[in-house]
C-alpha positions as semicolon CSV with decimal commas, in nm:
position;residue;x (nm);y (nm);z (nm)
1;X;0,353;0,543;-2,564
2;X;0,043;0,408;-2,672
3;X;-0,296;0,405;-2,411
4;X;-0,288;-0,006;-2,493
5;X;0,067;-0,025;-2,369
6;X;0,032;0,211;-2,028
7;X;-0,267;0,026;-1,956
8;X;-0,055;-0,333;-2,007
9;X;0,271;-0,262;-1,794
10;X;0,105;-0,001;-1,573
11;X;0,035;-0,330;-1,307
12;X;0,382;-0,449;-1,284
13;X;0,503;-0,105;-1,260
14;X;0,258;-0,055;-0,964
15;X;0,364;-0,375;-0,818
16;X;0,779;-0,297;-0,827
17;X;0,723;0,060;-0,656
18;X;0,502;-0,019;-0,393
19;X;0,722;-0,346;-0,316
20;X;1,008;-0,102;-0,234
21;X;0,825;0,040;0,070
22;X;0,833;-0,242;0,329
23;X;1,256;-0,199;0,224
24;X;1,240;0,134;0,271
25;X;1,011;0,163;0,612
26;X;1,252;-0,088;0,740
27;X;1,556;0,164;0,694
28;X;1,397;0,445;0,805
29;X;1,196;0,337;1,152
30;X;1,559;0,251;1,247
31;X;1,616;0,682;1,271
32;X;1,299;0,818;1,341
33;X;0,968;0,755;1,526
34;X;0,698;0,576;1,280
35;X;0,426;0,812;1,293
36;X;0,689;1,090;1,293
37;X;0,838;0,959;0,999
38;X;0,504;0,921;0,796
39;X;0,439;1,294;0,888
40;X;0,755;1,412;0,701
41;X;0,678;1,168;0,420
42;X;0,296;1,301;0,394
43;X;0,357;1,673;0,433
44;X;0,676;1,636;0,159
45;X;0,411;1,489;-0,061
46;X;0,161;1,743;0,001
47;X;0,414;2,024;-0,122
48;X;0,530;1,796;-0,375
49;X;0,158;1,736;-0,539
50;X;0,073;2,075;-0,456
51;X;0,359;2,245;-0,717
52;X;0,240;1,941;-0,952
53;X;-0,135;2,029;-0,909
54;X;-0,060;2,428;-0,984
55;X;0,205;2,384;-1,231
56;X;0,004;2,129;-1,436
57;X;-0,306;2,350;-1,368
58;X;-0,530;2,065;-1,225
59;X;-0,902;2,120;-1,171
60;X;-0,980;2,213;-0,761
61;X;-1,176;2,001;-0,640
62;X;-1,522;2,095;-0,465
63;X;-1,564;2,100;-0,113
64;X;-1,761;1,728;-0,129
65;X;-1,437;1,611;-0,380
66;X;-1,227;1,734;-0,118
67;X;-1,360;1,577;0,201
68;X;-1,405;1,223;0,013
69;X;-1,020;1,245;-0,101
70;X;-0,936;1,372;0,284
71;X;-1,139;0,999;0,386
72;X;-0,936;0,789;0,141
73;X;-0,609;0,992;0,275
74;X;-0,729;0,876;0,641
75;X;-0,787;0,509;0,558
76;X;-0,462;0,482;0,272
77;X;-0,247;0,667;0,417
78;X;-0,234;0,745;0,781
79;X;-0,421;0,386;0,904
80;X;-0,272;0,194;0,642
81;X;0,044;0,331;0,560
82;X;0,120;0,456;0,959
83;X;-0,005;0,101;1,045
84;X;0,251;-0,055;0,867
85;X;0,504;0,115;0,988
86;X;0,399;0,107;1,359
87;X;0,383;-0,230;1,326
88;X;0,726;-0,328;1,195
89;X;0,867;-0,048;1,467
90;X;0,718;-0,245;1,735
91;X;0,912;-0,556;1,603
92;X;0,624;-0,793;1,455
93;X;0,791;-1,004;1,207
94;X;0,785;-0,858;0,856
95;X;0,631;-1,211;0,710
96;X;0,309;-1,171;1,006
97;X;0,258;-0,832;0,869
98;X;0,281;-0,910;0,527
99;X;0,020;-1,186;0,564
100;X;-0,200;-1,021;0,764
101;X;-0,185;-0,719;0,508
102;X;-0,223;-0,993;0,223
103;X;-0,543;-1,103;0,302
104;X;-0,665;-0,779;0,129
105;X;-0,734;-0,939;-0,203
106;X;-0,976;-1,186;-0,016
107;X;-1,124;-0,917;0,204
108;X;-1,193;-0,663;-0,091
109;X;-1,355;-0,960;-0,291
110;X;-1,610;-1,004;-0,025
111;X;-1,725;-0,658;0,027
112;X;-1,759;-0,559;-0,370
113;X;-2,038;-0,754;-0,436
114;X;-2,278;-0,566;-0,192
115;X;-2,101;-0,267;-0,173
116;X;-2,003;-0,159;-0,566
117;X;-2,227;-0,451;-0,765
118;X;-1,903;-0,604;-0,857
119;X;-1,944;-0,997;-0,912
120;X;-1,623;-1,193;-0,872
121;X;-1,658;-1,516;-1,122
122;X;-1,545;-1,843;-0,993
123;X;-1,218;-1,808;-1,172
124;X;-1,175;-1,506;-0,991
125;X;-1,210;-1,665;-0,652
126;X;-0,993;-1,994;-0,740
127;X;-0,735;-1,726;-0,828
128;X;-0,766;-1,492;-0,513
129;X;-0,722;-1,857;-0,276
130;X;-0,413;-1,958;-0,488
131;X;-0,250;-1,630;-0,499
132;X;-0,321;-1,637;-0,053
133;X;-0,168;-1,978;-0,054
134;X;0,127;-1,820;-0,255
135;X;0,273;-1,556;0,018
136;X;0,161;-1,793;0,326
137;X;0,482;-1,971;0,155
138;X;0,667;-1,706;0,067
139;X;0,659;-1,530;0,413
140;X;0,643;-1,896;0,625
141;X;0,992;-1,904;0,749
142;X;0,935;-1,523;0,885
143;X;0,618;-1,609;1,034
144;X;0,656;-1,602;1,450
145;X;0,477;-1,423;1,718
146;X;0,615;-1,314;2,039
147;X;0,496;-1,123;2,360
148;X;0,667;-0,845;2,231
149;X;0,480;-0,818;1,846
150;X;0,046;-0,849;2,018
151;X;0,009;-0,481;1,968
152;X;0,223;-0,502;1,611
153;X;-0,011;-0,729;1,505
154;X;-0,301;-0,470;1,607
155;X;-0,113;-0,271;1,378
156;X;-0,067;-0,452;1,120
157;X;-0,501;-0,533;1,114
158;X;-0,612;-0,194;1,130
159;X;-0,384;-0,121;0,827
160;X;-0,529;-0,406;0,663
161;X;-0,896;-0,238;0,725
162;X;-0,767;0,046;0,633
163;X;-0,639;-0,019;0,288
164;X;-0,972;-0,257;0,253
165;X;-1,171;0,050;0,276
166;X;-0,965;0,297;0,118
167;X;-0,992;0,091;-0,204
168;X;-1,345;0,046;-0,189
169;X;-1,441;0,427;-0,086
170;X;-1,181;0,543;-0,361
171;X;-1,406;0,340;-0,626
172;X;-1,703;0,456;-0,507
173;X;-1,663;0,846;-0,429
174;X;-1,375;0,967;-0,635
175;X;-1,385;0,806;-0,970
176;X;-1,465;1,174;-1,098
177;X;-1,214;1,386;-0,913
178;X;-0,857;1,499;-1,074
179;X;-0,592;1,244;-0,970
180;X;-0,337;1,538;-0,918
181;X;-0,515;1,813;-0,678
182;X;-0,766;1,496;-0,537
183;X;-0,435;1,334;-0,400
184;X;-0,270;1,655;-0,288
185;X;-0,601;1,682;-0,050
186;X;-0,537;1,321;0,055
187;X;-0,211;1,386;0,172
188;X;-0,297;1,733;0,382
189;X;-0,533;1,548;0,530
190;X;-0,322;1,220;0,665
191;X;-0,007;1,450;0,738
192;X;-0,267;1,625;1,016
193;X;-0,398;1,325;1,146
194;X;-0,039;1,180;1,124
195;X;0,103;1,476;1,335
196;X;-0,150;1,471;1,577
197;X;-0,119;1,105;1,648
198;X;0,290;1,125;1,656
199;X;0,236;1,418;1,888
200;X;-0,016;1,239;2,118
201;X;0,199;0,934;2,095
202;X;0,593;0,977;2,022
203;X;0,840;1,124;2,168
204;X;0,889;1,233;1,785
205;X;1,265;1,129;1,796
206;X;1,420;1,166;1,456
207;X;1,839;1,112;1,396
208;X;1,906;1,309;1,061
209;X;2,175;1,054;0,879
210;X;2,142;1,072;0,501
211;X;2,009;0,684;0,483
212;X;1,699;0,870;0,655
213;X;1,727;1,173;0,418
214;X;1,751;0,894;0,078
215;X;1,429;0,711;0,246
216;X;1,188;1,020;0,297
217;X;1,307;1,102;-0,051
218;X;1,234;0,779;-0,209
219;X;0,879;0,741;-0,026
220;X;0,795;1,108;-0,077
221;X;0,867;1,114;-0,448
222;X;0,846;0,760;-0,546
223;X;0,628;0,566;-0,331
224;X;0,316;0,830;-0,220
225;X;0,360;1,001;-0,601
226;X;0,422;0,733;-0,818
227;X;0,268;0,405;-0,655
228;X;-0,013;0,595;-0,498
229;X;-0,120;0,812;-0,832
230;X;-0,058;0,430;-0,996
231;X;-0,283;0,264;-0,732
232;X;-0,578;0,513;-0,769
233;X;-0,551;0,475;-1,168
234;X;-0,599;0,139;-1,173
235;X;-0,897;0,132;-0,954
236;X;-1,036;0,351;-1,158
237;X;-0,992;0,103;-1,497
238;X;-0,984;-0,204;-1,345
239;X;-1,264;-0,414;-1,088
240;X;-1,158;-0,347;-0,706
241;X;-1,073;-0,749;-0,722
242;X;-0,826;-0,744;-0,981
243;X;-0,666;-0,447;-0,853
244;X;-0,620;-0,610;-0,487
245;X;-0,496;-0,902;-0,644
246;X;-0,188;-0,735;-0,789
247;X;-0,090;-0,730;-0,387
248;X;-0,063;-1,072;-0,376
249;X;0,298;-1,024;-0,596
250;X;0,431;-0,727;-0,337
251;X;0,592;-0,975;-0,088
252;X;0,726;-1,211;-0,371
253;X;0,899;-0,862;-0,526
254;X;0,971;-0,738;-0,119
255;X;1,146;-1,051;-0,042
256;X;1,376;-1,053;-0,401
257;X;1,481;-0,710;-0,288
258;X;1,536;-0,782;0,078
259;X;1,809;-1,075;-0,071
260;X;2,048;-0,814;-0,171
261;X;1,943;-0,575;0,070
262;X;1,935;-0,722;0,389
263;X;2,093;-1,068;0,296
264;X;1,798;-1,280;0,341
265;X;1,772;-1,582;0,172
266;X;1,543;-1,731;-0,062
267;X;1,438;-2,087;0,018
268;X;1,281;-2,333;-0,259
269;X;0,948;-2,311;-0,024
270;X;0,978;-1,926;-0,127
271;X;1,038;-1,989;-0,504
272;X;0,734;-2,209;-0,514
273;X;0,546;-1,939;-0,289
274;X;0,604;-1,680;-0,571
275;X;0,510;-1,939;-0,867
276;X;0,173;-1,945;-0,675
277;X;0,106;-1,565;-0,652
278;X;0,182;-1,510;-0,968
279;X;-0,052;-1,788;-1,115
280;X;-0,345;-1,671;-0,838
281;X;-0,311;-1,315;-0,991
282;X;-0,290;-1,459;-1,378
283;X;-0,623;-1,603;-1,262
284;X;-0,816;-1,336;-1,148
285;X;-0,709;-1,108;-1,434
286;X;-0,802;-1,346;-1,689
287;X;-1,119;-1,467;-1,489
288;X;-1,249;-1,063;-1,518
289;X;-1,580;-1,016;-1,772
């Protein structure tokens, strides 16, 4: 496959995998603790990237490689990632989280300019509102707070922070560093901080049943290999803004796959909601110099 072609479908690709975890974290914080759970998923990655990384012969990276990849693994992984899943395990509604989590786009957009020199075009920023306006339909029915969901929607901000930065840093401090070895250090490093907080925190309860076995597998292998290594390519070809944007389409995808899954419906609201995203995104990516 030509580079042209990886670099057209490698977006949508990104977009369908990563769209699969809030399915998946929703299966398996029904059987195990959520920081407990991420630790399995991090340190089954870790081994995973680690064979990949020897097998494949990847370059080591140095000691200043390896504590900027262990920062991204903090902020993408175990704040993000952890903060997700704490969230939706202490029963805020999946539509609050997602657009909380979906004002990353907007957030990202602000900091580049100062931060990386990157200028966002008018286009751009017509683009990033529309796309916004796009999931506050798609996830309005779900959208309802309770006494129960104040520190899920703590949650749900610091992964939004999280992620925010993690993008950003990623751009900025490991554009040079082998994807392979570079994320095998980002996962050590969250599966530590992720057992120490589950430890601290958890009663660490986990109830083996395969649906949990088929879930670490699938975010192990296909979500922190696949949609991760995806996620850090594209920020390294594409402006931060465009890449954030893509996130705009993840609860459009989530809520197509929870309609099958879960048997949730998809309103006309919803339908319109996704029309949106899609032409916010369309917008940004053609907006880019």
């Amino acid at each position: 496959m030509g580079r042209g072609r990886i670099i057209a479908i490698a977006p949508g690709l990104f977009v369908l995998l990563w769209s699969t975890g809030f399915v998946v974290a929703r299966e398996g914080v029904t059987y195990a603790d959520p920081m407990t759970l991420v630790t399995l998923r991090f340190s089954i990655t870790f081994v995973l990237l680690v064979a990949v990384s020897l097998a494949m012969r990847a370059r080591r990276p140095t000691r200043r490689e390896a504590f900027h990849s262990a920062v991204v693994g903090l902020l993408l992984q175990t704040i993000y990632v952890g903060g997700v899943f704490t969230a939706i395990d202490h029963r805020l509604a999946a539509g609050v989280t997602a657009l909380v989590v979906g004002v990353q786009p907007l957030l990202s957009a602000c900091i580049v300019g100062p931060v990386l020199k990157e200028r966002v075009l008018p286009l751009q920023w017509l683009g990033l509102g529309i796309g916004l306006g796009g999931v506050a339909l798609v996830v309005e029915r779900k959208v309802h707070f309770d006494s129960a969901t104040t520190s899920g929607l703590g949650f749900a901000l610091a992964a939004l922070l999280g992620i925010t930065a993690a993008t950003v840093y990623q751009r900025r401090y490991c554009a040079g560093i082998d994807l392979r070895s570079g994320t095998a250090c980002q996962f050590g490093a969250a599966a530590i901080a992720a057992l120490i907080l589950a430890a601290s925190f958890e009663p660490m309860h986990v109830e083996w049943t395969w649906q949990l076995a088929a879930s670490l597998v699938w975010m192990s292998s296909v979500l922190s290999v696949g949609a991760i290594l995806g996620l850090l390519w594209l920020i390294r070809r594409m402006e931060v803004a465009r890449v954030a944007s893509l996130f705009y389409l993840v609860p459009p995808f989530t809520a197509l796959m929870a309609w099958p899954w879960f048997g949730e419906t998809v309103s006309w609201a919803m339908a319109g909601g996704m029309a949106l995203a899609a032409v916010g995104v369309a917008l940004v990516q053609k907006g880019a110099r």
